[in-house]
Each structure stands twice: as C-alpha cells, then as structure tokens.
C-alpha positions in Angstrom: -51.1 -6.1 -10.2 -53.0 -3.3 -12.3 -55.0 -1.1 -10.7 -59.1 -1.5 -11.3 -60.1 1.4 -13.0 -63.5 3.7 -12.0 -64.9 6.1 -15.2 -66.6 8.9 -13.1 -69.0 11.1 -15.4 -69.7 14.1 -13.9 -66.6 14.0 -11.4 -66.1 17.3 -10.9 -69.2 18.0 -9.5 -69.8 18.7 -5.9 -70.3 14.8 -5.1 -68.2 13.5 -8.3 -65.1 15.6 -7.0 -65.2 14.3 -3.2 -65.7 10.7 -4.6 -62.6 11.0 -7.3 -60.9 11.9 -4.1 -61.8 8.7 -2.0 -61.6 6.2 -4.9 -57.8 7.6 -5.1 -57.6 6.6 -1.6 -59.0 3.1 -1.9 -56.3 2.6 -4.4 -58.4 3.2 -7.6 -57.1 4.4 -10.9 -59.7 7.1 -12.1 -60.7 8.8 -14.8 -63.6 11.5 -15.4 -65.6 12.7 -18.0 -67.0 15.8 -17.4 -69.1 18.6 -20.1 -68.1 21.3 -17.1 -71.8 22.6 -17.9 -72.2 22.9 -13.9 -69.0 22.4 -12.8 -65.4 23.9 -12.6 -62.4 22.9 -14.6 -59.6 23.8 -11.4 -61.9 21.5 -9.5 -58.9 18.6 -11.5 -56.1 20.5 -9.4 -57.3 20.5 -6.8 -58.2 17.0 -6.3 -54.5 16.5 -7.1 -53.6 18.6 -4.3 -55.7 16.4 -1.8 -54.6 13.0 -3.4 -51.7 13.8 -5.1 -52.6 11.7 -8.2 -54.2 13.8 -10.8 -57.1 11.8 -12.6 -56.9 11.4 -16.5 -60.0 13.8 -17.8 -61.9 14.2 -20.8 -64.1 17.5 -21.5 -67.3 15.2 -23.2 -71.0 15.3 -23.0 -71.9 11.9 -22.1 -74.6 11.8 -24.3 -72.3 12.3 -27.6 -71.8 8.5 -28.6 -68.9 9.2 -30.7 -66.9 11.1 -28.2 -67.9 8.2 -25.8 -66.7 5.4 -28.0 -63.2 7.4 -28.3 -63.0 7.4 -24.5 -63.7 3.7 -24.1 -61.5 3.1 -26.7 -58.2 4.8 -25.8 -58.9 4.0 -21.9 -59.2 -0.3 -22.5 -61.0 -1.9 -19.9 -62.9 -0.3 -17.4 -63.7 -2.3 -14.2 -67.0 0.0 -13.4 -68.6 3.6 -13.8 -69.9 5.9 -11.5 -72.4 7.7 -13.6 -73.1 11.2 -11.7 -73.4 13.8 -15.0 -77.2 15.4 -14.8 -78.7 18.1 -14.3 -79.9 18.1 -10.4 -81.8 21.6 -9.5 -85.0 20.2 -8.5 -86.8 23.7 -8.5 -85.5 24.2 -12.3 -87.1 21.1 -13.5 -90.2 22.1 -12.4 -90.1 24.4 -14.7 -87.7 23.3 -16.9 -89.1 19.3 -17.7 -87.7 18.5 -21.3 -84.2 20.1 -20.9 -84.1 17.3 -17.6 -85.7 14.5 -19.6 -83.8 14.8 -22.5 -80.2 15.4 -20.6 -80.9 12.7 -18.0 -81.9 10.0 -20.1 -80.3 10.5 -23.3 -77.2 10.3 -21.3 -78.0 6.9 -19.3 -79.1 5.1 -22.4 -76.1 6.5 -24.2 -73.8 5.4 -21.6 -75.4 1.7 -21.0 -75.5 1.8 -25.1 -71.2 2.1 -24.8 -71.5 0.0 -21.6 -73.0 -3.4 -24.2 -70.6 -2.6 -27.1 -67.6 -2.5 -25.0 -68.1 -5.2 -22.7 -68.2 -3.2 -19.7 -69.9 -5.0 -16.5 -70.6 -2.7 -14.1 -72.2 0.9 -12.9 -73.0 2.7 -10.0 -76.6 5.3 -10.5 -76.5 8.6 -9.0 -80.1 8.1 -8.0 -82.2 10.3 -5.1 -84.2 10.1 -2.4 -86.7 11.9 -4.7 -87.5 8.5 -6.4 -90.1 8.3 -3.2 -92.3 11.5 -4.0 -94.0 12.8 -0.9 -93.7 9.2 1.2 -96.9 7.8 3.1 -94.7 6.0 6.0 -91.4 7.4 7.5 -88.8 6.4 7.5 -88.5 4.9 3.6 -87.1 2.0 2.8 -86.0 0.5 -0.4 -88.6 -1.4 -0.7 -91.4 1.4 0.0 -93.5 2.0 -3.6 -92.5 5.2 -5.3 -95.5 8.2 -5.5 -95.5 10.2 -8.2 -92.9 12.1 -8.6 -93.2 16.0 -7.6 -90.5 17.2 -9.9 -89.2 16.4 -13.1 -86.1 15.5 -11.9 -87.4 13.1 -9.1 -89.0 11.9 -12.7 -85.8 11.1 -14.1 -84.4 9.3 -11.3 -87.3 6.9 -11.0 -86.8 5.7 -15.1 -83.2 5.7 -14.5 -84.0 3.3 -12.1 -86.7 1.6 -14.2 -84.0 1.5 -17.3 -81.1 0.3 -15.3 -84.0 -2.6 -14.1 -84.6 -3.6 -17.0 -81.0 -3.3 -18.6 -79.5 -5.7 -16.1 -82.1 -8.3 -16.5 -81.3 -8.5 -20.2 -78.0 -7.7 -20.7 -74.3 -8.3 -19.1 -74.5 -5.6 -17.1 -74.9 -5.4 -12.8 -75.8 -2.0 -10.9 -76.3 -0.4 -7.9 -78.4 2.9 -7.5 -77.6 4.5 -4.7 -80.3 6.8 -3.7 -79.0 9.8 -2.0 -80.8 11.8 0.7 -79.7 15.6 1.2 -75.5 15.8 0.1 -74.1 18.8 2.5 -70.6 20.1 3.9 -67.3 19.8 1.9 -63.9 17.9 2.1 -61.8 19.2 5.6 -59.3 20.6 3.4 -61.7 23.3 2.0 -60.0 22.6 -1.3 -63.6 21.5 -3.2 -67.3 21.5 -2.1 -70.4 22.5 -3.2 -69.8 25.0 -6.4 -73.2 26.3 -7.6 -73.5 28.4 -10.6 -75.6 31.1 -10.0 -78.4 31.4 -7.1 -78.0 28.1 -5.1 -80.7 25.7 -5.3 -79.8 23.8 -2.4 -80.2 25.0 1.3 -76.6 24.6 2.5 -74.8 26.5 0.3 -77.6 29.3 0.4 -77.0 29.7 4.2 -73.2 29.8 3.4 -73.5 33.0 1.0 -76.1 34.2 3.3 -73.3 34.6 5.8 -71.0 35.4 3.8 -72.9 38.5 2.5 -73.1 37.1 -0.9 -77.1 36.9 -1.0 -79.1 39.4 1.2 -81.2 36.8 3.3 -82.1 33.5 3.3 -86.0 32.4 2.1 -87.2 29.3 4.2 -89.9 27.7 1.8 -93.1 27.6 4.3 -93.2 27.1 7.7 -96.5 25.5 8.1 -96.0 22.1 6.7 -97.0 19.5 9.4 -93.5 18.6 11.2 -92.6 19.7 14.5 -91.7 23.1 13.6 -93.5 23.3 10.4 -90.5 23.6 8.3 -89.6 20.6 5.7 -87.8 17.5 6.9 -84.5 15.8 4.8 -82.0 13.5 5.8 -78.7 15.7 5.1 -75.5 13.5 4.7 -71.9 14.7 4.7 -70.8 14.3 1.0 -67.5 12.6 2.2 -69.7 9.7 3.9 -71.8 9.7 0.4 -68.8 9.4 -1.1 -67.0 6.9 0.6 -70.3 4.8 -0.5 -69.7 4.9 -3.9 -66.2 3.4 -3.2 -67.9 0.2 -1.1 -70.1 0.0 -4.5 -67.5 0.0 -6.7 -65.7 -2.6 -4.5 -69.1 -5.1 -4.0 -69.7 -5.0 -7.9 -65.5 -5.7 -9.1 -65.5 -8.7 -6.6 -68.9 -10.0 -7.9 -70.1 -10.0 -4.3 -73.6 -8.6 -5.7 -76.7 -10.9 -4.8 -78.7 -9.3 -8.0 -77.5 -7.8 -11.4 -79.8 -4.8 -9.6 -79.3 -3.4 -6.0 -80.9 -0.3 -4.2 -79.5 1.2 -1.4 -80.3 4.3 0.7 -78.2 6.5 1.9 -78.4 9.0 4.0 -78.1 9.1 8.2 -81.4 7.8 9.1 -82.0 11.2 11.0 -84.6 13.7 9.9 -83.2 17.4 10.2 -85.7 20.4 9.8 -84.8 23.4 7.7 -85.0 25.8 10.7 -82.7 22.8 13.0 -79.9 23.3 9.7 -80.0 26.8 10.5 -79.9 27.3 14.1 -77.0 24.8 13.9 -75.0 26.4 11.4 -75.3 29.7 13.6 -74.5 27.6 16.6 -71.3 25.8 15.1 -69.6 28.2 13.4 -70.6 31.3 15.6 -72.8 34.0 13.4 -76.1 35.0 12.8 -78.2 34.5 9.2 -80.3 36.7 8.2 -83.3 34.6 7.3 -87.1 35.1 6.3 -90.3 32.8 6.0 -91.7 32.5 2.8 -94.1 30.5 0.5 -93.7 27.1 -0.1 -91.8 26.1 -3.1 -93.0 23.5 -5.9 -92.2 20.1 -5.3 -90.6 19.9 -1.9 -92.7 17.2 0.3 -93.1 17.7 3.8 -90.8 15.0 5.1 -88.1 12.7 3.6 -85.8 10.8 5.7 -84.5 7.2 5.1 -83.7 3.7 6.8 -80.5 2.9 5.8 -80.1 -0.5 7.8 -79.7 -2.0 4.4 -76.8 -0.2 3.3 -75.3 -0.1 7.2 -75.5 -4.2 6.7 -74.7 -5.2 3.2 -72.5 -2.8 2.3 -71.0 -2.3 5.4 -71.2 1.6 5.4 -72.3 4.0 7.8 -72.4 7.6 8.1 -69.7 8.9 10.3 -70.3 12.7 10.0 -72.8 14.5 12.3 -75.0 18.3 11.6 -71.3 19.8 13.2 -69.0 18.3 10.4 -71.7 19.6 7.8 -72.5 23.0 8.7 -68.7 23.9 9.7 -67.3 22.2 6.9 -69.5 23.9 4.9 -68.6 27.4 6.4 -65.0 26.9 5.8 -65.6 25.8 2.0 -67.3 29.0 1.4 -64.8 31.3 3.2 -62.3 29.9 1.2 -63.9 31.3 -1.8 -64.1 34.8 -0.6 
C-alpha cells in the first residue's frame, strides 16, 4: 500500500524541519517546498541524517502559482498540506505591516487557489496564539473571541483563519489550524533547531547566543507588567511536541475523522512561564550564567498568554511530553553545536 503523502511549505524552518522529521517517522512520504528566505538549505541533510529518508524538495515561493501548479503536477495526489511558509517576527511586523500582509496572504490564497484546481482535500494552518491579542480571561480557549490584534502578524493569523473559515464552508476542502503558543528547544540530536537570520526575535534563541557570547546581553522587554514578577507570561512548547501535533492532524484529516470541514486547536502545555522563570531555568539546567538587563517594553507583546489545551489533549489525543528542562537544554546543545 502507497504511502499518504504530506506537502510541507516552509519545512525547513525551525518547526517545518522538526515536523518533516516526525511525519517520516509516522510513516509519511513528504515533500517540502521551501523559498529558503529564512531558512537553510543543509537543514534537507540533515533531516536525512535523523530519518534516514531524504524528503523530495522544491526551492519555490508559494505564492508563485505557476511554480505551484508544476509541483502539484509532477508530485500527483497529495493526501494533505502542512502550510508553515510566512514570515513570523512579530516585532518586524510592527513595523514592517505590508511586507506581512502581502507574504502571508498572498501565499494562503495562492495555495487554497492550487488546493480547488487540483482536487486536493486537506490542510493543516500554521496559526498562533497571537490570534487572541492581549486576552481578558486566562487561560484561552478556542472558543475565547479574538481582541485586536497587537501586531501585524497576529493580523495575518486571525484572516488566515477567517479565509480558511470561509474556504471550507464553500469548497471541498477540510482544515485544521493549529494555533501555537511559544515553539522552544530543538530535536535531541542537535542536528536542526531554531536557525534565525540575523538578531533573534524570539527569547530562546537570544538567551542561547547570550551564552554563547554571540550577543553581549540579553534585553528582558519590561519588568513591570502585572504578573507575578512583572515580566511577560507565554506558554513555551517543545517544538518536537508541536510537531508531533501536526502528525495527529495530518492523521485525523486522511481518515476523515474530522467533526467539521474547520477545527481549532491549541497547543501549547497549559503552563504559563515568565520571561525571568525561562531564564533562571536555562542558567539552572545547563549550568551558566546570562548576562541579562531590564529594558522597555517592546510593541505588541501582551502581558499574559497561556492556553487550555483540554481540547487538543482529548480530540486529538495529544499532549505535551516535554517540560522547561528538555527546552532550555535542548536548546543549549543546538546552539553549541553551531559554534
């Protein structure tokens, strides 16, 4: 019996890469496409070197239709897509709102355009816990309203949503958005993890090149938000749980098990982490110091985000596995490894 086969766009990305690797495990065939516009071509190796299958890979822009099509066409059917490829700095698209609209979109309704014309069923939505703006009532559910979005990517992820609504509703197409909390650590081989170009937007790989001498000091973005100890409040998940996720998608939408042509699920651990607790425990763990500072607080970080994920814990029968130890080691050894 053929394999199913998984298109992952974007899947050399930091969470693209690690789920490549476990939908190779479940016994998926998988290709990627991938623009490499924040990501890194040896990434392809070395998922071979953890799976020992090497996924078929095509250097495209989702968003060009005619480069699209070709895939589509010389890859046959395709049992679902894991659509990952956008831009993701949420501090850049503050400041940086059309290049986000027009990348994040474009490519979606490009995507869902190829999805109708080649009789393709199925998708899984990179989505965020960002869709929920600056939340009223912790933890969020899937059912709690969105606020307004404080960053033009949250933006993006909320009419993803909206499109992929109204998509499945009208069309022969089911999918699942998974909204993602906080993605952290890296795979236990230390062969792929968190690659940022540039200075890192995201706290765990900024505490890693802190350590690792790379940047001078690490900038926590206020310390007098109303939590505990006045720094923010996010859900982190290991990126290997996150992944693993995306394969029980995958799985519920191929064997039609789906209640509606559009789920939502969160995921993350259900456990809010401070900034200043992701620190002390990465110092704890892998035995260092960071040189850190308090700053100002950054545009369009809330206070507190953290998630109920009963839902996902229940129908799709995942739960996180990996603890702050697994994250903030894991993490370390990824970035040693590129010393």
């Amino acid at each position: 019996m053929a394999k199913k086969k998984i298109l992952v766009t974007g899947g050399l990305g930091f969470i693209g890469s690690h789920t490549v690797v476990e939908l190779i495990n479940a016994d998926y065939d998988v290709v990627i496409a991938d623009d490499l516009s924040n990501s890194q071509f040896f990434v392809l190796d070395r998922i071979e070197q953890i799976a020992t299958v090497k996924p078929s890979f095509y250097s495209i822009d989702v968003s060009d239709k005619e480069k699209l099509s070709a895939l589509f066409e010389a890859e046959g059917n395709i049992d679902a897509i894991i659509h990952f490829a956008a831009f993701k700095a949420v501090g850049e698209s503050v400041h940086e709102p059309i290049k986000y609209f027009h990348n994040n979109l474009f490519s979606l309704v490009t995507l869902l355009e190829c999805m109708e014309q080649f009789h393709l069923k199925n998708m899984v939505f990179s989505s965020s816990a960002t869709v929920y703006g600056d939340p009223d009532v912790l933890p969020v559910t899937e059912s709690t309203a969105f606020k307004k979005a404080l960053s033009s990517y949250g933006s993006t992820k909320q009419m993803g949503e909206e499109i992929l609504e109204k998509t499945t509703a009208a069309k022969n197409i089911a999918a699942i958005s998974l909204r993602y909390f906080n993605p952290v650590g890296a795979h236990s081989s230390a062969l792929i993890g968190e690659l940022p170009i540039g200075v890192p937007n995201n706290l765990m790989p900024f505490i890693a090149q802190t350590a690792a001498g790379i940047r001078e000091k690490l900038v926590v973005f206020g310390d007098d938000y109303d939590t505990p100890d006045g720094t923010c409040i996010r859900d982190y998940i290991h990126v290997v749980d996150l992944a693993k996720a995306h394969v029980k998608s995958c799985d519920r939408l191929i064997s039609e098990s789906v209640e509606n042509k559009y789920e939502v699920f969160n995921i993350g651990t259900g456990n809010g982490i401070s900034v200043m607790e992701v620190i002390k425990a990465f110092e704890k763990y892998n035995d260092l110091k960071l040189n850190y500072t308090i700053g100002k607080r950054r545009a369009g970080d809330a206070a507190a985000v953290y998630a109920d994920v009963s839902k996902a814990n229940k129908v799709l029968e995942w739960k996180a596995q990996l603890g702050l130890k697994e994250m903030a080691t894991s993490a370390w050894k990824w970035q040693q490894s590129l010393i």
